[in-house]
Wavefront OBJ file of the C-alpha trace (Angstrom):
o trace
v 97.244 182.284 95.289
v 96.820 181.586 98.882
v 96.515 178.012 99.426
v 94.644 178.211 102.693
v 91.539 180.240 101.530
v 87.922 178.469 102.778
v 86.602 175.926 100.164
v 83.199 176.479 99.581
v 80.798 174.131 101.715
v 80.246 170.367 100.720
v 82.866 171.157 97.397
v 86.137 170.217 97.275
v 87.210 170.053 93.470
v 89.252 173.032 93.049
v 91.368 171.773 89.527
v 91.608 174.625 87.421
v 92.951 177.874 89.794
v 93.919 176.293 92.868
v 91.595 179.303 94.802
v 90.431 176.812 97.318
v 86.989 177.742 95.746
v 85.031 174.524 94.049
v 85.091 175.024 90.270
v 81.496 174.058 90.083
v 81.171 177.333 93.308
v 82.801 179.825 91.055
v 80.483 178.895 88.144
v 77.253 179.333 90.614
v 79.373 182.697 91.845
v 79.712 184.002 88.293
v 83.798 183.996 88.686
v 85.820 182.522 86.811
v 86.772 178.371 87.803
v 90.125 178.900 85.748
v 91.280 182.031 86.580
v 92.844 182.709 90.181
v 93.501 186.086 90.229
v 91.905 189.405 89.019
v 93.616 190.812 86.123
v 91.817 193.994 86.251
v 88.005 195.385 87.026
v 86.314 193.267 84.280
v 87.903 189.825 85.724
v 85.930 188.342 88.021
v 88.141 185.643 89.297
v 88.645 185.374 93.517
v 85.690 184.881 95.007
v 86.821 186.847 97.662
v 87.964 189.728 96.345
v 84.503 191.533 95.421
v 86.238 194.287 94.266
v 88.820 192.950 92.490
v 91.494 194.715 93.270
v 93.932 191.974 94.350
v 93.617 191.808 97.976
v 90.901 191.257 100.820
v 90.391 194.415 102.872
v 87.318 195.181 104.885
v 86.415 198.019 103.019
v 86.651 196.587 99.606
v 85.367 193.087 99.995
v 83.667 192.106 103.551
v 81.599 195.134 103.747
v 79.876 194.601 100.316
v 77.031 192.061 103.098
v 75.895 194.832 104.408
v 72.129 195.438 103.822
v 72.616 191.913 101.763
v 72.349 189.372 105.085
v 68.869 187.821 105.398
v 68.390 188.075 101.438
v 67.542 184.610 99.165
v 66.638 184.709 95.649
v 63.584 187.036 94.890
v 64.579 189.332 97.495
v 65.907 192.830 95.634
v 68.801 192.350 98.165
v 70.058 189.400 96.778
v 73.679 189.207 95.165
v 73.850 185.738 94.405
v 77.762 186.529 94.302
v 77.820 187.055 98.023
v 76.159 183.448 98.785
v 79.335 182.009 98.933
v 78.861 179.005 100.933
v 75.698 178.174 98.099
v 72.960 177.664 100.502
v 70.745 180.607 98.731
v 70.530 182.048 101.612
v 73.287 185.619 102.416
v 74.131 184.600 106.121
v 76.851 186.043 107.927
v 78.274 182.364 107.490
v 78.890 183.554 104.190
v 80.652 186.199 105.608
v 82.623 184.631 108.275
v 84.454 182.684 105.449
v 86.485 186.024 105.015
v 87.877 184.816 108.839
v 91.451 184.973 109.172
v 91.716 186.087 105.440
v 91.842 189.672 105.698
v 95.248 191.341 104.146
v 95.520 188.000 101.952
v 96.832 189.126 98.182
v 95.556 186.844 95.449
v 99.268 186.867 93.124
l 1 2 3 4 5 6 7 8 9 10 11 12 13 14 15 16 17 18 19 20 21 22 23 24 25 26 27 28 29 30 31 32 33 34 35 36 37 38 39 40 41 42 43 44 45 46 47 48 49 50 51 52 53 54 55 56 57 58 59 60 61 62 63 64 65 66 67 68 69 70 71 72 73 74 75 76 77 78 79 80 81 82 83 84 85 86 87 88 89 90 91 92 93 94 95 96 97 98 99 100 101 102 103 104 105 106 107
């Protein structure tokens, strides 16, 4: 895995994968706090890699915001899996955390 990948917001206990994603973030994610990398479409392990296919690529992860920004819970556009920074709130912030990590490969 990557080592430089954005830690969640105000979390910095990353013990089990080494994702740079808070274990206690990938539990509120729904991915999987021991498990760095994909292993095929029913893992849910990066939390960057929405489509869990190994690797962050505009089409496949990044994109997946649109027509989710502005949503909280109760809104039918709300994924909580896209409120990656935890704040309940899908912001491009959330978004911006894919900055710099586009072409990354989760091994």
């Amino acid at each position: 895995m990557h080592k430089s990948l954005t830690t969640a917001v105000g979390h910095a206990c990353d013990n089990d994968d080494n994702d740079a994603f808070d274990d206690s973030a990938e539990s509120y994610l729904s991915t999987d706090p021991l498990d760095a990398c994909a292993d095929g479409t029913s893992d849910d392990a990066w939390p960057l890699d929405i489509n869990k296919d190994k690797v962050i690529t505009v089409s496949g992860d990044p994109w997946n915001f649109a027509g989710h920004i502005g949503a909280m819970p109760g809104d039918p556009n709300w994924w909580q899996r896209l409120d990656l920074n935890m704040d309940n709130f899908i912001t491009m912030a959330d978004a911006f955390m894919y900055g710099g990590k586009l072409g990354q490969i989760c091994t």
